[in-house]
C-alpha positions as CSV (number, residue, x, y, z in Angstrom):
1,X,-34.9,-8.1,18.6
2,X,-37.2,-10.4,17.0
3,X,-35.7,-13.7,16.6
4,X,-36.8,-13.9,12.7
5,X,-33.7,-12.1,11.9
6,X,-31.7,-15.0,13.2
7,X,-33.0,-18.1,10.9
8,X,-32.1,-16.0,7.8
9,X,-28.8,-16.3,8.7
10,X,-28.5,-20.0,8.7
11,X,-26.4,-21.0,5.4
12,X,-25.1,-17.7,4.7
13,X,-21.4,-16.7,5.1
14,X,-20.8,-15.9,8.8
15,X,-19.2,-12.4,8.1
16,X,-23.1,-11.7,8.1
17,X,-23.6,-12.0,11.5
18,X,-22.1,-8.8,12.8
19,X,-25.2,-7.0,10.9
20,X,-27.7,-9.0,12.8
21,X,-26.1,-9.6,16.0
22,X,-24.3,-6.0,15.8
23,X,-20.4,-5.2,16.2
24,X,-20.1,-5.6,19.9
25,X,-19.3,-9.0,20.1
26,X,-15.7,-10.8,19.9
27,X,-15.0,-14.6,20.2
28,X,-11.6,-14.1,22.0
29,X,-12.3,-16.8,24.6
30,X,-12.5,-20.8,24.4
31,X,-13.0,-21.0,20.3
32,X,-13.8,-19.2,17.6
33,X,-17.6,-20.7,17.9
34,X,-18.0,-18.5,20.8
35,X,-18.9,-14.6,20.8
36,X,-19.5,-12.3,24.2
37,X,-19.8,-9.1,24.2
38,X,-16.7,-7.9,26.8
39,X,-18.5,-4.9,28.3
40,X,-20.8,-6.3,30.5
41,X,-22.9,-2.8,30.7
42,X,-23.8,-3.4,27.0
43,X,-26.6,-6.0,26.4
44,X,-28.6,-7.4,23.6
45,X,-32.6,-8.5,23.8
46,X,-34.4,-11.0,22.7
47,X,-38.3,-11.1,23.8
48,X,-37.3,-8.9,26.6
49,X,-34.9,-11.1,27.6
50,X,-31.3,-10.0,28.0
51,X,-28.0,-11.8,26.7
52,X,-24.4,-10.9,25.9
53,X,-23.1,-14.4,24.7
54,X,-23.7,-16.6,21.2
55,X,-22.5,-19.4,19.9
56,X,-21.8,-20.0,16.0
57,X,-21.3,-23.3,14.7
58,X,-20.0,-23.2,10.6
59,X,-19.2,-25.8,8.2
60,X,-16.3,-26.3,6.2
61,X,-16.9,-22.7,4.2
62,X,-17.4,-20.9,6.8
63,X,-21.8,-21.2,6.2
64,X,-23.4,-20.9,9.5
65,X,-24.8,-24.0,11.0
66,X,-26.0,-22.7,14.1
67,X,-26.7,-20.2,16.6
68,X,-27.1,-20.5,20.0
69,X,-28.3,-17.5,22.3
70,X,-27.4,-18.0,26.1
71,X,-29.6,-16.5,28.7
72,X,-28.1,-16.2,32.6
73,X,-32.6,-16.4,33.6
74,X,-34.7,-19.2,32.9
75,X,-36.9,-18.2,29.7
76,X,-40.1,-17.6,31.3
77,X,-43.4,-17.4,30.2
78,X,-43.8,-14.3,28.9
79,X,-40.6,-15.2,26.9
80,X,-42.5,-18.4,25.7
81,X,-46.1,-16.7,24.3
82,X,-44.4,-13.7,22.2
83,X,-42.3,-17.0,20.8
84,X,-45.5,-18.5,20.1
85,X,-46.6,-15.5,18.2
86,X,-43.9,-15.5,15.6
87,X,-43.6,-19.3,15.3
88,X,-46.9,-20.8,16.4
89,X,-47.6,-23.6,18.8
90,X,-44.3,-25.7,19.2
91,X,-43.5,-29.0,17.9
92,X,-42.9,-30.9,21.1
93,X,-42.8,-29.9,24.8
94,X,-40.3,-32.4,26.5
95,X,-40.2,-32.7,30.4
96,X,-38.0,-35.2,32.4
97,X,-40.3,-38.2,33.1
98,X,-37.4,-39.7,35.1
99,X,-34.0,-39.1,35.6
100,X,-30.8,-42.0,36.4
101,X,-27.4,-40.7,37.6
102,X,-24.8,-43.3,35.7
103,X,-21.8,-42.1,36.2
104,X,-19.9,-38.8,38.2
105,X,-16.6,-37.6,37.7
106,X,-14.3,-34.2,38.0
107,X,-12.4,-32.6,35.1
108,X,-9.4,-30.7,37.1
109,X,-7.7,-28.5,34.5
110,X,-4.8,-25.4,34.8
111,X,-7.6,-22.9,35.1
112,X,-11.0,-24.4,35.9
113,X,-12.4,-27.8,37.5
114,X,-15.6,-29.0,36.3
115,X,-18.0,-32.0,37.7
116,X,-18.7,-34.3,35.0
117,X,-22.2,-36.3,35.2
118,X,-23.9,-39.1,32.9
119,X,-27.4,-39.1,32.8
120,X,-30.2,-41.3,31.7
121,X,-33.5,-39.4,31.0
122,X,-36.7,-40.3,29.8
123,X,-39.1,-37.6,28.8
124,X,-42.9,-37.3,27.9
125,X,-44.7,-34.8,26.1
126,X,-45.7,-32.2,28.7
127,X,-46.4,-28.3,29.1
128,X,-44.8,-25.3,29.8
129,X,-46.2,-24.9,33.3
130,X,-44.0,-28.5,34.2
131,X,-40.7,-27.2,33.5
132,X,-40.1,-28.7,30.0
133,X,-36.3,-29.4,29.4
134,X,-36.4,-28.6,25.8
135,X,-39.3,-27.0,23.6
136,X,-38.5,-27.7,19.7
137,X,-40.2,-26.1,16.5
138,X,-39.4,-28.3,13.3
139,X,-39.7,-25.7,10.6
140,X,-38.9,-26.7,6.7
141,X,-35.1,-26.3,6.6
142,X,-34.6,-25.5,10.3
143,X,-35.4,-26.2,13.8
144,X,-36.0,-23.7,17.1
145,X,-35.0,-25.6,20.3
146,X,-35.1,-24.0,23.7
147,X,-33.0,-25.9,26.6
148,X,-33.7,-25.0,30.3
149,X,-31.3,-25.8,33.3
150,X,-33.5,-24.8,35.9
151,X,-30.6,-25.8,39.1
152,X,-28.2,-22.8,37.0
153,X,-31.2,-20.5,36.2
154,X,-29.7,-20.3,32.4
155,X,-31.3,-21.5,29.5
156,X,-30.6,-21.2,25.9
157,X,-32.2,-20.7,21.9
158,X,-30.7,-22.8,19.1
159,X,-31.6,-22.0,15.8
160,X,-30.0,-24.9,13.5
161,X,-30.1,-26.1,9.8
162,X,-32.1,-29.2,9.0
163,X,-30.0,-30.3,6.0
């Protein structure tokens, strides 16, 4: 799938995203934001990289806000230039100029624990080849971000309204 699909749906009604994302998905787990698709064998692609999670983010009427496409790979280069020839040459490249623990913690819950971690981080402008930790394209009425965690080889696509 071509990502241009996606950015028409932001503002419209979110009973429009089946038709683009297709019927496979549910949003059973956590919140309503979040949609998987429960049979791991099926998957959907995105410059022939393969997901089966998205999160949805609507206002008040139920407009979407956002879309977030989660990726268990890095997005990799190959990934990054067939981006580039749908949406041209980013906005910004941002890589982690230095990084400050502040604070750790644990979140024990019934069914999961989770390490909690503040961070200060400064970033500079940089390149794809230095491990950016977000790449952003500021469109008119909507903005592209890619976020990369490179220690859980994931990374993610957020397409979001401007206004």
């Amino acid at each position: 799938m071509k990502s241009q699909q996606l950015e028409n749906l932001l503002g419209e009604n979110i009973l429009k995203l089946s038709q683009i994302i297709g019927e496979e998905f549910e949003n059973k787990l956590f919140d309503s934001s979040f949609y998987y698709i429960k049979n791991e064998s099926i998957k959907k692609n995105l410059y022939g990289m393969q997901y089966n999670s998205v999160t949805v983010l609507t206002n008040e009427k139920d407009n979407i806000k956002s879309i977030s496409i989660h990726f268990d790979k890095t997005i990799n280069k190959y990934f990054y230039e067939s981006f580039i020839e749908d949406y041209k040459k980013p906005n910004n490249i941002l890589v982690i100029e230095a990084s400050e623990t502040k604070s750790e913690g644990f979140l024990v819950g019934k069914s999961f624990n989770q390490k909690l971690r503040t961070n200060n981080i400064q970033l500079r402008e940089g390149k794809f080849d230095e491990n950016p930790l977000f790449i952003v394209w500021t469109k008119e009425d909507y903005e592209v971000k890619f976020f990369f965690r490179y220690n859980n080889n994931s990374s993610e696509v957020t397409y979001r309204l401007l206004h």
